[in-house]
PDB file of N, CA, C and O in Angstrom:
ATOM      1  N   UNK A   1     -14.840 -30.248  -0.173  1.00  0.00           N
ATOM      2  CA  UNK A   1     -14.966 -29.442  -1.358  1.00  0.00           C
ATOM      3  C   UNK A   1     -14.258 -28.107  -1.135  1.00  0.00           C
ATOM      4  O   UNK A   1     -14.389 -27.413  -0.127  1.00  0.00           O
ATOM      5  N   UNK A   2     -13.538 -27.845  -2.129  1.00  0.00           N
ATOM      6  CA  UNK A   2     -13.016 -26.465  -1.673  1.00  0.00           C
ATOM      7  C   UNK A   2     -13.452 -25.254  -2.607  1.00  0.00           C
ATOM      8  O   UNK A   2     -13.827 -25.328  -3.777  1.00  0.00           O
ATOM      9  N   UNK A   3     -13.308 -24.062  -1.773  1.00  0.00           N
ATOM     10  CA  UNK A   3     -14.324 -22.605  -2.167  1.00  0.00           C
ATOM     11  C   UNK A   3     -13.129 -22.240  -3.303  1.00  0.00           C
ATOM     12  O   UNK A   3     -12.200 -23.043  -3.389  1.00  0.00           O
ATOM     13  N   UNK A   4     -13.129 -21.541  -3.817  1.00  0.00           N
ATOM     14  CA  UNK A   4     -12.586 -20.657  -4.298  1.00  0.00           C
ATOM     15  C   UNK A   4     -12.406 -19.181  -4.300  1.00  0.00           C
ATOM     16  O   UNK A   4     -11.884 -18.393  -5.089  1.00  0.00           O
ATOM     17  N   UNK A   5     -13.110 -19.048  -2.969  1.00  0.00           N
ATOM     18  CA  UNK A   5     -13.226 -17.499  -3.032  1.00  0.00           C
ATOM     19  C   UNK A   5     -11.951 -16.705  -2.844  1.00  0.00           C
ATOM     20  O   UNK A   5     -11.025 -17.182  -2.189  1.00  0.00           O
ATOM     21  N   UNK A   6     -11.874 -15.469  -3.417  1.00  0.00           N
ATOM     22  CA  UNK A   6     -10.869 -14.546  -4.215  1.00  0.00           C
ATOM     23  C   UNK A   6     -11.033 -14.132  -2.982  1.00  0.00           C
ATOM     24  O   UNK A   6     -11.975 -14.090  -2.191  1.00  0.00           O
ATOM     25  N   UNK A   7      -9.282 -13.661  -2.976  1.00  0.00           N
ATOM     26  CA  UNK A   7      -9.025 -13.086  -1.152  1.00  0.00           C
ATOM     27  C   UNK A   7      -8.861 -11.657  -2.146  1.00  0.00           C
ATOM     28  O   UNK A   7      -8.575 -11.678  -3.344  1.00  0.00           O
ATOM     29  N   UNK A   8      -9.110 -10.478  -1.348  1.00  0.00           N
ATOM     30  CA  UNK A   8      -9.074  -9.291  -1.820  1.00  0.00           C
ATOM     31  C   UNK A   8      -7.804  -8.626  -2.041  1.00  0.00           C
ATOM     32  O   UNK A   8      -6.985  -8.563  -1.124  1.00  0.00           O
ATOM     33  N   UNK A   9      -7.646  -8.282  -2.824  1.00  0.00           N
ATOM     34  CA  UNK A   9      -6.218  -7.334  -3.194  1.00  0.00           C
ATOM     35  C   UNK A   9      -5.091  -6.489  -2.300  1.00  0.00           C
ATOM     36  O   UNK A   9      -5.463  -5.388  -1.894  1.00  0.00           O
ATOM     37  N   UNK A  10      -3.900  -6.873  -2.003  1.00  0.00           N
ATOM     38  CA  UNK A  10      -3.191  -6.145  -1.285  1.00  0.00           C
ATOM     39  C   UNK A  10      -2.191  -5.155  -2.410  1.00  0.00           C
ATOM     40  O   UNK A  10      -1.879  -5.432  -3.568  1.00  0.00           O
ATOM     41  N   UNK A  11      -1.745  -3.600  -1.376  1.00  0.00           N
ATOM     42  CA  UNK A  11      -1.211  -3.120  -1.933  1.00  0.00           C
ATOM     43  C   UNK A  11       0.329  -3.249  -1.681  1.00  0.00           C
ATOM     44  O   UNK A  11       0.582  -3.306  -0.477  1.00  0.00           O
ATOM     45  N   UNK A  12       1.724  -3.327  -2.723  1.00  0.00           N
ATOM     46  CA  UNK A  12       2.455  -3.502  -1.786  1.00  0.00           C
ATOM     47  C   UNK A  12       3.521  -2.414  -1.639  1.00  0.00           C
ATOM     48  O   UNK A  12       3.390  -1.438  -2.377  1.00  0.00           O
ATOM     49  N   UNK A  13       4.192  -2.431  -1.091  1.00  0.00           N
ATOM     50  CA  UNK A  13       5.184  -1.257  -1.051  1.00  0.00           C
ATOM     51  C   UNK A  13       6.606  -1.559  -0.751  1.00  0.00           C
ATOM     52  O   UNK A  13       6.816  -2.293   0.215  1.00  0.00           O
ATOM     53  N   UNK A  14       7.795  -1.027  -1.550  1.00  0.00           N
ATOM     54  CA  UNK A  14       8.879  -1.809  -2.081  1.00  0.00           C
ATOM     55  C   UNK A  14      10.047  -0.627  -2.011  1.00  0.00           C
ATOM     56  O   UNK A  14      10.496   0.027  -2.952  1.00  0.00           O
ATOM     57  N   UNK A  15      10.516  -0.530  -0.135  1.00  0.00           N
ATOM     58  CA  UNK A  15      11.703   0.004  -0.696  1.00  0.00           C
ATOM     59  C   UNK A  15      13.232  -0.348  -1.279  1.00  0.00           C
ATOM     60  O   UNK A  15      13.529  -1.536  -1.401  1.00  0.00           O
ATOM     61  N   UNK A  16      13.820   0.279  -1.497  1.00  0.00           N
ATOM     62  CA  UNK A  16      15.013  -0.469  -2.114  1.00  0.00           C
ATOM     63  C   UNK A  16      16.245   0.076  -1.847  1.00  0.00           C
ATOM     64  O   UNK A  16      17.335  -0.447  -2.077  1.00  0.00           O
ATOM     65  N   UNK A  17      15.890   1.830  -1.037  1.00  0.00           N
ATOM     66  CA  UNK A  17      17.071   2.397  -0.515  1.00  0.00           C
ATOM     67  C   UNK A  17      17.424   1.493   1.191  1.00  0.00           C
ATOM     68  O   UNK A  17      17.149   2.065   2.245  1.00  0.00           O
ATOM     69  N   UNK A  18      17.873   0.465   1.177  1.00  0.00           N
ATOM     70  CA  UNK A  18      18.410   0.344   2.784  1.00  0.00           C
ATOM     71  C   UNK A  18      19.812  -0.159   2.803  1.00  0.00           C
ATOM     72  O   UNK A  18      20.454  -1.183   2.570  1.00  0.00           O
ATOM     73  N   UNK A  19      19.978   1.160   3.225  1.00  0.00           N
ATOM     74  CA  UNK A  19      21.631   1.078   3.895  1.00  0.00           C
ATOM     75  C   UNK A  19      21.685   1.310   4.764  1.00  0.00           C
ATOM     76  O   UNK A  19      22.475   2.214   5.039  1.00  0.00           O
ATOM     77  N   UNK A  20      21.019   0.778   5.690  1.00  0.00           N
ATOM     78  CA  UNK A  20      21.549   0.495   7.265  1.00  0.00           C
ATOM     79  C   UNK A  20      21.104  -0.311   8.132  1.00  0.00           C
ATOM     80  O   UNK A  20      20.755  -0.104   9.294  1.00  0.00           O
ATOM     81  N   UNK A  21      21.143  -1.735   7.204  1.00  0.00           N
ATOM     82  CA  UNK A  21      21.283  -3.221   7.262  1.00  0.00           C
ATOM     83  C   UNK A  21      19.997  -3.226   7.952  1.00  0.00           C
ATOM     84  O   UNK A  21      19.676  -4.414   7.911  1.00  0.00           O
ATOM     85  N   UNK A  22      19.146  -2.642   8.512  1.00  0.00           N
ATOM     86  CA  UNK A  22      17.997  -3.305   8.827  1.00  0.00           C
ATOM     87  C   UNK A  22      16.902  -3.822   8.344  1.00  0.00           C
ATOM     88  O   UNK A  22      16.279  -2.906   7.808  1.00  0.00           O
ATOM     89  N   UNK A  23      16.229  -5.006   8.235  1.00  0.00           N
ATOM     90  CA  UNK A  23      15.158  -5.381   7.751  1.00  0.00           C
ATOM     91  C   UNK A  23      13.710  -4.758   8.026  1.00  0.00           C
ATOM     92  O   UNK A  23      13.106  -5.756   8.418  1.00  0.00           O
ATOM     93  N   UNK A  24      13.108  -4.062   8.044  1.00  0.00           N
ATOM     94  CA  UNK A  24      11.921  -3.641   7.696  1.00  0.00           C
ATOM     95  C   UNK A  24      10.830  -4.313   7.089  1.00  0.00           C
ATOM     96  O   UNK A  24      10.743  -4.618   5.900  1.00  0.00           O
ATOM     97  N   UNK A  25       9.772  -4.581   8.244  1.00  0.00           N
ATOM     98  CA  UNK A  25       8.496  -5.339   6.934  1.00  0.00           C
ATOM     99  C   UNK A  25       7.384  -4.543   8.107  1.00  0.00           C
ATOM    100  O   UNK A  25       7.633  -4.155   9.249  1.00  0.00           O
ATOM    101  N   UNK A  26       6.144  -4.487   7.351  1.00  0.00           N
ATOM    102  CA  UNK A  26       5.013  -3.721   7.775  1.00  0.00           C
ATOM    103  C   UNK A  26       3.622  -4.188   7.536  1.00  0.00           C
ATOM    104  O   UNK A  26       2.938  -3.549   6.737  1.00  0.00           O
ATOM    105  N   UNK A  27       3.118  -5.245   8.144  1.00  0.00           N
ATOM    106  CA  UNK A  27       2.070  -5.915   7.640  1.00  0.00           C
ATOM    107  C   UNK A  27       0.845  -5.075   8.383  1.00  0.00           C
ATOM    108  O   UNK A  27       0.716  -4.762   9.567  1.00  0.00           O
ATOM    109  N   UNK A  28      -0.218  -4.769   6.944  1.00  0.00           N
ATOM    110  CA  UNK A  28      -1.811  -5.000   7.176  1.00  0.00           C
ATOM    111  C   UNK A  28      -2.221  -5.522   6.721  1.00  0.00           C
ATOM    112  O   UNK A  28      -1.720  -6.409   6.030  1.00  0.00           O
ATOM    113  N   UNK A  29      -3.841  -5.176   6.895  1.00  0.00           N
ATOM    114  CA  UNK A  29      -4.690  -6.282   6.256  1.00  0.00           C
ATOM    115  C   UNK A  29      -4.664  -5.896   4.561  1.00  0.00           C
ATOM    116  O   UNK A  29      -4.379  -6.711   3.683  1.00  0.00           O
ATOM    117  N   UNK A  30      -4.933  -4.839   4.392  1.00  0.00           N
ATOM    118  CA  UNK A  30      -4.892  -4.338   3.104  1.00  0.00           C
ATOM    119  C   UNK A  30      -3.525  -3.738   2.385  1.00  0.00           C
ATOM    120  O   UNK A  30      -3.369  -3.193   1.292  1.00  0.00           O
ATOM    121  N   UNK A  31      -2.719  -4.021   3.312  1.00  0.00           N
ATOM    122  CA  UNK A  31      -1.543  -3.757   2.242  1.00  0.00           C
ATOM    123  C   UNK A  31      -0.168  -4.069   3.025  1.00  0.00           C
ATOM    124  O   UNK A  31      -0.195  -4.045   4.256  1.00  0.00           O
ATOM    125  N   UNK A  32       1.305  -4.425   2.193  1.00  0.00           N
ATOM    126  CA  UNK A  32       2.470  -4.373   3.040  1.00  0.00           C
ATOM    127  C   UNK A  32       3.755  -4.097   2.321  1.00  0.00           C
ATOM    128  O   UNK A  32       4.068  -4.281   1.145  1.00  0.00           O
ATOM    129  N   UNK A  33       4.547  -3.509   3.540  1.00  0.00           N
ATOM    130  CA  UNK A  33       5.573  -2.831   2.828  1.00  0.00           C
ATOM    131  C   UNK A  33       6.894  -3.296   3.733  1.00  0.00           C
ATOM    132  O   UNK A  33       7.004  -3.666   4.902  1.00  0.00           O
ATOM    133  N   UNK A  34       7.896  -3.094   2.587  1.00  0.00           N
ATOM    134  CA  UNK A  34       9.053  -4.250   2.839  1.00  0.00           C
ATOM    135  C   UNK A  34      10.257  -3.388   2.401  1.00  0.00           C
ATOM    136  O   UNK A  34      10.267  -2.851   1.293  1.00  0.00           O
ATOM    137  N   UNK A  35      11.222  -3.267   3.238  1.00  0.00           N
ATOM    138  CA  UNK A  35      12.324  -2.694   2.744  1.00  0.00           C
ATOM    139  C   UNK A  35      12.708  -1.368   3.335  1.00  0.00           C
ATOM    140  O   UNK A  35      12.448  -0.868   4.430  1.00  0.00           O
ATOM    141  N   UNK A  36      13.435  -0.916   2.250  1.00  0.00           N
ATOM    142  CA  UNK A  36      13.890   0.794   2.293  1.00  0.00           C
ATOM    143  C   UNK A  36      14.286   1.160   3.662  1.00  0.00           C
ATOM    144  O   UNK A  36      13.788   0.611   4.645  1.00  0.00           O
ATOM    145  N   UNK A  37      15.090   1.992   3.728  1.00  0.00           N
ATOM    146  CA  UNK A  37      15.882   3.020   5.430  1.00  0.00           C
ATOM    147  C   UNK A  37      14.576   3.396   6.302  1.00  0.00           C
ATOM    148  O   UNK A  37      13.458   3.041   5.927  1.00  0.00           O
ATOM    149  N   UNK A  38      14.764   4.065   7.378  1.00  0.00           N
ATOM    150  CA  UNK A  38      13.600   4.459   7.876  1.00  0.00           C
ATOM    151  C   UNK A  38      12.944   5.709   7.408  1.00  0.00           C
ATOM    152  O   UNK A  38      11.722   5.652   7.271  1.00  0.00           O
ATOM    153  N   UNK A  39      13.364   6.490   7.220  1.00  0.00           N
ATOM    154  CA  UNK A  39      12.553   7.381   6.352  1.00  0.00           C
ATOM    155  C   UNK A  39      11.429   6.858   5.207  1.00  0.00           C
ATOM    156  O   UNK A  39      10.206   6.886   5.344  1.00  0.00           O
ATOM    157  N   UNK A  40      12.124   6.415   4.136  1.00  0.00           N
ATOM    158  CA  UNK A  40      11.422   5.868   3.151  1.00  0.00           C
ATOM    159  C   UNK A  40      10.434   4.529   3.628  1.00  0.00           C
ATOM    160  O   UNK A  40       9.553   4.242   2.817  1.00  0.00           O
ATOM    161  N   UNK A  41      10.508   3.746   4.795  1.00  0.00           N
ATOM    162  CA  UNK A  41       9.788   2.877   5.001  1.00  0.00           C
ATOM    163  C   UNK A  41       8.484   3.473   5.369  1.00  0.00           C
ATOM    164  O   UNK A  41       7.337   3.243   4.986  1.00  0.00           O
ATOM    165  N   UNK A  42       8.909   4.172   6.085  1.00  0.00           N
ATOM    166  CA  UNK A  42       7.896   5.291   7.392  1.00  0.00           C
ATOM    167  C   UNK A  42       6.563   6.069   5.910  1.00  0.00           C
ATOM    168  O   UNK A  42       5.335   6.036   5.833  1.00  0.00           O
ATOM    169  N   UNK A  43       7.712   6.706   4.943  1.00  0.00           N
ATOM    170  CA  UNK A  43       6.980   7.638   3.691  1.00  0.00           C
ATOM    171  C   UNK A  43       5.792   6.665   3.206  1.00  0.00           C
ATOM    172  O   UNK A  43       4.603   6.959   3.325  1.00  0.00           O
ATOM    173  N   UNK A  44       6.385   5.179   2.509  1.00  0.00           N
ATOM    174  CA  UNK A  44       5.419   4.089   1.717  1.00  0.00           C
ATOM    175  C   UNK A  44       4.537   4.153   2.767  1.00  0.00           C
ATOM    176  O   UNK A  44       3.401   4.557   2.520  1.00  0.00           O
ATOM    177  N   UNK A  45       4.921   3.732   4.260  1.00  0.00           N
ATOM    178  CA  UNK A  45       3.305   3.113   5.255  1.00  0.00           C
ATOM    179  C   UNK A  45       2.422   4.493   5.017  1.00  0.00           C
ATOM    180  O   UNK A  45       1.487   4.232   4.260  1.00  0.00           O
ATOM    181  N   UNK A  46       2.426   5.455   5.302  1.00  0.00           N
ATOM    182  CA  UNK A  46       1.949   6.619   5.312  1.00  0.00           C
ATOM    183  C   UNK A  46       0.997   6.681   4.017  1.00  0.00           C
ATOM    184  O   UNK A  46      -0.185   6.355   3.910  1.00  0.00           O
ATOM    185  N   UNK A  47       1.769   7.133   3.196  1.00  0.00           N
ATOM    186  CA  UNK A  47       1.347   6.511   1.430  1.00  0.00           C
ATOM    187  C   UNK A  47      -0.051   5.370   1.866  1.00  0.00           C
ATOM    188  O   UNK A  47      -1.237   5.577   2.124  1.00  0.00           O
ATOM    189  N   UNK A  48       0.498   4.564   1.815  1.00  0.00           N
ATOM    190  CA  UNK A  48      -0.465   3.537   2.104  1.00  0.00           C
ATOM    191  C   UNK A  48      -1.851   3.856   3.005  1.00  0.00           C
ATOM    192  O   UNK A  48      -2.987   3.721   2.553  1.00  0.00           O
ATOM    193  N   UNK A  49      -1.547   4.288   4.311  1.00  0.00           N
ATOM    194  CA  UNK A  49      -2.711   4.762   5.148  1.00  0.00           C
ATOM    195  C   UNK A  49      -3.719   5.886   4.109  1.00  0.00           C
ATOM    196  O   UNK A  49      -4.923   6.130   4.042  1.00  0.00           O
ATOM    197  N   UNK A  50      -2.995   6.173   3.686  1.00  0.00           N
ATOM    198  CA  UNK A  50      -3.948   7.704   3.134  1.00  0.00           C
ATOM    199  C   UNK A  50      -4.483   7.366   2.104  1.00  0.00           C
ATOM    200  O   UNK A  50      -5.612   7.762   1.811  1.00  0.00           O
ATOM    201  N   UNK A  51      -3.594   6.355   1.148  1.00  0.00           N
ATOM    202  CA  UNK A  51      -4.242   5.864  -0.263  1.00  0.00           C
ATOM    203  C   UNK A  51      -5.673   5.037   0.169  1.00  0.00           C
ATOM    204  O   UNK A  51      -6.590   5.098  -0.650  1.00  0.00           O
ATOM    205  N   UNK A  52      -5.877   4.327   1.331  1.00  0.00           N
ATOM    206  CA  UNK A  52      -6.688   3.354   1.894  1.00  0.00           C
ATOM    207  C   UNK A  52      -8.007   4.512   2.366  1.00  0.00           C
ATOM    208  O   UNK A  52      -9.095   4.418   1.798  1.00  0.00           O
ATOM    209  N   UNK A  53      -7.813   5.399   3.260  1.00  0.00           N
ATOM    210  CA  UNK A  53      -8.414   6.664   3.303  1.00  0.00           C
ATOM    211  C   UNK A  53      -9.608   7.208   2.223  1.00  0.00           C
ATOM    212  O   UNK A  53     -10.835   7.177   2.130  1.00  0.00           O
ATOM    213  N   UNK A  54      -8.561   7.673   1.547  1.00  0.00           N
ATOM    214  CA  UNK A  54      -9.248   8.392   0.194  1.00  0.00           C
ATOM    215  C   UNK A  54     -10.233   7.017  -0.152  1.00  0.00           C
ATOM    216  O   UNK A  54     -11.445   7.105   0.041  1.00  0.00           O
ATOM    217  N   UNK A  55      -9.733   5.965  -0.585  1.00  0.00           N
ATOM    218  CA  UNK A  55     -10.355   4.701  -1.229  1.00  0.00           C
ATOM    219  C   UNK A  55     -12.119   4.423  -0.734  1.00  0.00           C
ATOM    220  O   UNK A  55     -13.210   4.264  -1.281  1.00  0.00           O
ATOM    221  N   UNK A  56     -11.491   4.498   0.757  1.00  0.00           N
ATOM    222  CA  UNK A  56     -12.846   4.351   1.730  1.00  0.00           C
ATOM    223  C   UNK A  56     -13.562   5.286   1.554  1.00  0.00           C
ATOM    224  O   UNK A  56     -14.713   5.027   1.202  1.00  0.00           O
ATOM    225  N   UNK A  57     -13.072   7.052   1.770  1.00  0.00           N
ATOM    226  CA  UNK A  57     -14.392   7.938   1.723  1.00  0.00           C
ATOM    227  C   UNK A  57     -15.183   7.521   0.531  1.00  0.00           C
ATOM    228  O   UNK A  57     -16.407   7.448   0.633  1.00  0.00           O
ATOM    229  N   UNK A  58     -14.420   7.164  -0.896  1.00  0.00           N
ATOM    230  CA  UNK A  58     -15.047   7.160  -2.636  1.00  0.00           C
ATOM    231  C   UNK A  58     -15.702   5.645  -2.426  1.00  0.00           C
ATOM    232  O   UNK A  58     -16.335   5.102  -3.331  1.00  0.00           O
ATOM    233  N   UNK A  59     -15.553   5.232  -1.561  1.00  0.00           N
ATOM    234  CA  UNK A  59     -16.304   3.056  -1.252  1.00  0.00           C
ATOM    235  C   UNK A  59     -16.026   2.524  -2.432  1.00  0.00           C
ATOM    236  O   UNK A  59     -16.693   1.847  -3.215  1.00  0.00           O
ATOM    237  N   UNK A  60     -14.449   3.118  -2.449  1.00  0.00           N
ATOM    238  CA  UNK A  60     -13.989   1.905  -3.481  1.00  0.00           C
ATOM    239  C   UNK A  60     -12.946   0.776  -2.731  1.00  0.00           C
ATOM    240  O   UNK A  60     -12.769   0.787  -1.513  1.00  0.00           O
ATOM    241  N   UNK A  61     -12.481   0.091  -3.376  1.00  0.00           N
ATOM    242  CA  UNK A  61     -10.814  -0.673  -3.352  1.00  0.00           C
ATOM    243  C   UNK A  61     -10.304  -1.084  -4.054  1.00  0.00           C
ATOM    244  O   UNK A  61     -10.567  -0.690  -5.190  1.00  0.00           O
ATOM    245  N   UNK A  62      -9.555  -1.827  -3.944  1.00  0.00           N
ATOM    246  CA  UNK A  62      -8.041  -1.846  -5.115  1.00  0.00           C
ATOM    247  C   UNK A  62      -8.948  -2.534  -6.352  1.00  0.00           C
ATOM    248  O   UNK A  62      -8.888  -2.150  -7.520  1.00  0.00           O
ATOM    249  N   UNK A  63      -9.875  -3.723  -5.820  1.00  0.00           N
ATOM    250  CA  UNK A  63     -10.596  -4.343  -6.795  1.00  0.00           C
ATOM    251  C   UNK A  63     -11.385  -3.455  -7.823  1.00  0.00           C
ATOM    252  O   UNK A  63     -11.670  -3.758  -8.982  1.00  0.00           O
ATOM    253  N   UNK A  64     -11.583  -2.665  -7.365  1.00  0.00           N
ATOM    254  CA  UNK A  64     -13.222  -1.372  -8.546  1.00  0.00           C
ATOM    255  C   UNK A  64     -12.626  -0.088  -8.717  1.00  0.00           C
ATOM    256  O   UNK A  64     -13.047   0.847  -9.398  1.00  0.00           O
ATOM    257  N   UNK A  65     -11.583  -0.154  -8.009  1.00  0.00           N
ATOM    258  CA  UNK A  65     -11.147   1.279  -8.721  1.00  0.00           C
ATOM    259  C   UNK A  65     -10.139   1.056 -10.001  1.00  0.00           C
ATOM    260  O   UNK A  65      -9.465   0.075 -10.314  1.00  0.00           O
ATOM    261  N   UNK A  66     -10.309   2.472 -10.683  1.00  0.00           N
ATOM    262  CA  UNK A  66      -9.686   2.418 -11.909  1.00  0.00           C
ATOM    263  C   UNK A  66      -7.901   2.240 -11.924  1.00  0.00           C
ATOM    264  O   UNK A  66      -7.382   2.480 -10.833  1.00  0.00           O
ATOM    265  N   UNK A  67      -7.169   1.938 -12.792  1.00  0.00           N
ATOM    266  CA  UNK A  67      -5.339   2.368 -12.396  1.00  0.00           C
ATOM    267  C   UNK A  67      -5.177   3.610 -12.114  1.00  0.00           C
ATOM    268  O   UNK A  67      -4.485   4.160 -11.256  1.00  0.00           O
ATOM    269  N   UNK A  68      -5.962   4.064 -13.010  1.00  0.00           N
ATOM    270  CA  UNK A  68      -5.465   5.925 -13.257  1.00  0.00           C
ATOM    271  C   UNK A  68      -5.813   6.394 -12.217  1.00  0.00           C
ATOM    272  O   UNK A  68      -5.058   7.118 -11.568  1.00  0.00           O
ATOM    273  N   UNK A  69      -7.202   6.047 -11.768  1.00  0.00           N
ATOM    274  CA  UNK A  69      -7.645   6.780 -10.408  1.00  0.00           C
ATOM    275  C   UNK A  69      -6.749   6.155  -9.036  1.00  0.00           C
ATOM    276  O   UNK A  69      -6.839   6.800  -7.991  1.00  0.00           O
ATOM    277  N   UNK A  70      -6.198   5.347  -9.047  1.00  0.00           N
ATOM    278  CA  UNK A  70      -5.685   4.823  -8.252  1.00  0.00           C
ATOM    279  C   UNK A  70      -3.892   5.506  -7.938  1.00  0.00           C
ATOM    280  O   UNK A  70      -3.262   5.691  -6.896  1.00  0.00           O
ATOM    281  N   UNK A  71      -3.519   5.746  -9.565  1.00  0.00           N
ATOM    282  CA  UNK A  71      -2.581   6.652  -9.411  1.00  0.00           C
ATOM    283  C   UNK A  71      -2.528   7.555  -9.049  1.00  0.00           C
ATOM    284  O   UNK A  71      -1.543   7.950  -8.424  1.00  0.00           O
ATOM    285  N   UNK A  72      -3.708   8.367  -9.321  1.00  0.00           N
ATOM    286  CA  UNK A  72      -3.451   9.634  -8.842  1.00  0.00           C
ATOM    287  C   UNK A  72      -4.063   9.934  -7.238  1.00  0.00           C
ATOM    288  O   UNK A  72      -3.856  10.953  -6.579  1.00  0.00           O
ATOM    289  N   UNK A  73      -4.855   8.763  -6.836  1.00  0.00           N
ATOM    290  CA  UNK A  73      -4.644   8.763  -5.132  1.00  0.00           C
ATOM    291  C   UNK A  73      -3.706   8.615  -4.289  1.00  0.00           C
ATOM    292  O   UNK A  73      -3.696   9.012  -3.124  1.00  0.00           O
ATOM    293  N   UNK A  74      -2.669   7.883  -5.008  1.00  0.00           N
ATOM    294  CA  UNK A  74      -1.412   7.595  -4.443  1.00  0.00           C
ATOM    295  C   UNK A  74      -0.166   9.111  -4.508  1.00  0.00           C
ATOM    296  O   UNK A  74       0.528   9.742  -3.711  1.00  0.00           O
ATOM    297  N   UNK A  75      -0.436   9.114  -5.784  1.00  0.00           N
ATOM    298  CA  UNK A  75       0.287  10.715  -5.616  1.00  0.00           C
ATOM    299  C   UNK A  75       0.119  11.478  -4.863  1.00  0.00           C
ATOM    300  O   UNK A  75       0.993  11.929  -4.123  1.00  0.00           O
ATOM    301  N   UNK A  76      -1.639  11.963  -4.884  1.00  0.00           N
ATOM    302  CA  UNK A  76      -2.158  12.753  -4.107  1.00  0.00           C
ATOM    303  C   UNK A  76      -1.699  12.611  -2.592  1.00  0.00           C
ATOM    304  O   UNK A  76      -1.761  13.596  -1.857  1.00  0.00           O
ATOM    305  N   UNK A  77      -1.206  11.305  -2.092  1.00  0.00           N
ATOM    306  CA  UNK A  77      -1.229  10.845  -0.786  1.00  0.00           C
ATOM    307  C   UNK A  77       0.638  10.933  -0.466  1.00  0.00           C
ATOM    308  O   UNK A  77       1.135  10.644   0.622  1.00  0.00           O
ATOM    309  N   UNK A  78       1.305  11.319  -1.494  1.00  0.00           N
ATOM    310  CA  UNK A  78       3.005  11.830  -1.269  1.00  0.00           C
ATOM    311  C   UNK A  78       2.991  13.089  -0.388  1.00  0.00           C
ATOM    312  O   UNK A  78       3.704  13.364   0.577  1.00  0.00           O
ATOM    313  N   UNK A  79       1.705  13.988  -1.135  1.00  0.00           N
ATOM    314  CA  UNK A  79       1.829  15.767  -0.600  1.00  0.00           C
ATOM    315  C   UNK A  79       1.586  15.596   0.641  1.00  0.00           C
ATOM    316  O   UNK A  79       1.568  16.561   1.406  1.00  0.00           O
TER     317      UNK A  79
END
């Protein structure tokens, strides 16, 4: 018999500046990011750590939190 249980939400992250042929991928559990030069790869993981951060102190995740609130954690997590 098989479960159906819902695997939890990943976030992903998508660069698109790479010009300097290297492939880049960055797997966690909760999120992954693919692409972009090293700078910009390095910026999204970062992004990511902190968006995950904030998420945890508020005991939310991608599943219960709002878009909007979710946007503006991610912003918050550029500065």
């Amino acid at each position: 018999m098989k479960h159906n249980k819902k695997r939890p939400s990943k976030l992903l992250g998508l660069g698109l500046d790479n010009d300097d042929g290297h492939k880049r991928i960055t797997e966690a559990e909760r999120f992954s990011i693919v692409g972009g030069n090293e700078e910009t790869h390095q910026t999204l993981t970062e992004v990511a750590i902190k968006t995950f951060e904030t998420l945890d102190k508020k005991g939310k995740t991608l599943d219960t939190v709002e878009k909007k609130e979710l946007d503006d954690i991610i912003q918050n997590s550029l500065q």
